[in-house]
N, C-alpha and C positions, 0 to 999 in steps of 0.2 A: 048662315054658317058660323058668322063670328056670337050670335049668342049663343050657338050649341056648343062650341070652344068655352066660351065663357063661363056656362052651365057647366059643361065634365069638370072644367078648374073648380069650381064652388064643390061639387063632390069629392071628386078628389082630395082635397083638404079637409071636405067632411069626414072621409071615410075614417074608422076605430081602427081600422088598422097600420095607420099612419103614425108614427111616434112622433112625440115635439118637436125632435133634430129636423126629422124632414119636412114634416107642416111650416118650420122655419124656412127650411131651406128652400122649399118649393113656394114660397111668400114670396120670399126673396130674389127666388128666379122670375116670377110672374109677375114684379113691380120691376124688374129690370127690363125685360118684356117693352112693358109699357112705356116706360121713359124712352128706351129705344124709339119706340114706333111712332110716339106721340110728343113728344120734347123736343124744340129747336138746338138745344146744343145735344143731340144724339148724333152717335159719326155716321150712322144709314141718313146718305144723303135724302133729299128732300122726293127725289125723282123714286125713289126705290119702297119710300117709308109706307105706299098703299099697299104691296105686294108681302110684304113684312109680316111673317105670321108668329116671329120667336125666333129664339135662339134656340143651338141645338146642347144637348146636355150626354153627359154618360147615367146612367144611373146611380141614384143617389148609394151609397155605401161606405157605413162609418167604418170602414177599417184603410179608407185613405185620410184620419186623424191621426195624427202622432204628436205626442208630446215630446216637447226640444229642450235644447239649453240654448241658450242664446250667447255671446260671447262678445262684448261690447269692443269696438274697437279702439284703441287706448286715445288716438286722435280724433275720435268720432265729430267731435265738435267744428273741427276745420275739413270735414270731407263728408260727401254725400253716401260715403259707404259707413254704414252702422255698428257694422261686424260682424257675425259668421254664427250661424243655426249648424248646431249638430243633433240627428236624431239615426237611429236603427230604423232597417226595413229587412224582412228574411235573415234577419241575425247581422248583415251587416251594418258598417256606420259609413253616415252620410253627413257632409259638409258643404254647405253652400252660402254663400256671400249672400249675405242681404244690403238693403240701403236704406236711408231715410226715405219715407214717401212723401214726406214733408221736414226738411230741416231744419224747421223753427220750431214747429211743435212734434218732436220727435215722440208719438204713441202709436203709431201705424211704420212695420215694416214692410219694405218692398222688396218683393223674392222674384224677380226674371229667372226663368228656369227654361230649360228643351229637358224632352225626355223621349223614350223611346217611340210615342205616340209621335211625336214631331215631324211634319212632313208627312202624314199618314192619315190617323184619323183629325189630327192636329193640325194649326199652323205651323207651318217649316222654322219662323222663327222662336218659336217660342212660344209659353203662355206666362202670365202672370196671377199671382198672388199675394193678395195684403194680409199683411196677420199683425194683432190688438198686440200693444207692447205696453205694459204697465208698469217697466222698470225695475221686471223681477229678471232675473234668469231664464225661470221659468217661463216657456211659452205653448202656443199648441199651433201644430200645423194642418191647416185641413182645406187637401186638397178638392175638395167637393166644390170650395169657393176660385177653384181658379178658372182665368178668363184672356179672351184674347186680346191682344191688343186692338184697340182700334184702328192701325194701320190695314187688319186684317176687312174691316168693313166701307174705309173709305181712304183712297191715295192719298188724300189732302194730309194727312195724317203721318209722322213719324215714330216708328216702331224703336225702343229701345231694346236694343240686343242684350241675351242675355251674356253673361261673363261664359267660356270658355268651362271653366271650373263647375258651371251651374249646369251641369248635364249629368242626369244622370241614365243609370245603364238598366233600367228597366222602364214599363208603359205607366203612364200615372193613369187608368182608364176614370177618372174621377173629374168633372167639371165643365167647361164648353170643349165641345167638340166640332166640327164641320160639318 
């Protein structure tokens, strides 16, 4: 069974009518996959990791990419919060606090978010998403990369909540699902 899985994946990526974004993105999932099932620091504890067939996904769709602005917070330097992604969705605007995902080498920011899917097809707490920071403004948001936390896979694990403000009022159908 696991090489006729491993077989449809090799086509699947073969197949022409796959675009780069998702041959990417579907790379991406299927090395995440892996490190899960197969990796000692993976949160599927040790007991679970043979039953382990993948994670679950919405389907891939580039119209959960949006381009932001980013909005640096003036003290960023002394707090783990970054500053604040503004972007449109159905005409309106959206604002959500991000944070450092690493506060030394501030290039990766960390977006905690709930949305509508939450507690649904989603974890209750939230999902997360990192997005590339190169110190422009400009950034891009794409939801296709968000993920649960690992609290979601093993209690050992502490889930950081998202901020109150990070909610927002429509479904993100875009990235792990349950």
């Amino acid at each position: 069974m696991k090489f006729f899985s491993f077989l449809f994946s090799i086509l699947l990526l073969s197949c022409a009518d796959i675009t780069p974004y998702q041959k990417e993105l579907l790379t991406f999932r299927k090395e995440k996959d892996f490190h899960f099932k197969n990796m000692p620091e993976s949160p599927i504890p040790d007991s679970l990791k043979p039953q382990f067939n993948g994670l679950s996904y919405f389907p891939i769709d580039e119209k959960w990419i949006f381009k932001a602005q980013f909005t640096l917070q003036p003290d960023s330097n002394n707090s783990e919060i970054a500053g604040f992604i503004q972007f449109q969705y159905q005409n309106l605007n959206y604002q959500l606090t991000v944070f450092w995902e690493d506060t030394l080498n501030k290039n990766i920011l960390f977006l905690p978010y709930k949305d509508q899917t939450s507690g649904k097809s989603t974890y209750g707490g939230g999902r997360y998403l990192n997005i590339a920071y190169n110190g422009h403004n400009d950034i891009v948001i794409d939801f296709n990369y968000s993920y649960h936390p690992f609290c979601v896979y093993n209690s050992e694990y502490v889930c950081k909540k998202p901020p109150k403000e990070n909610t927002l009022d429509f479904e993100v159908l875009a990235g792990e699902k349950l």
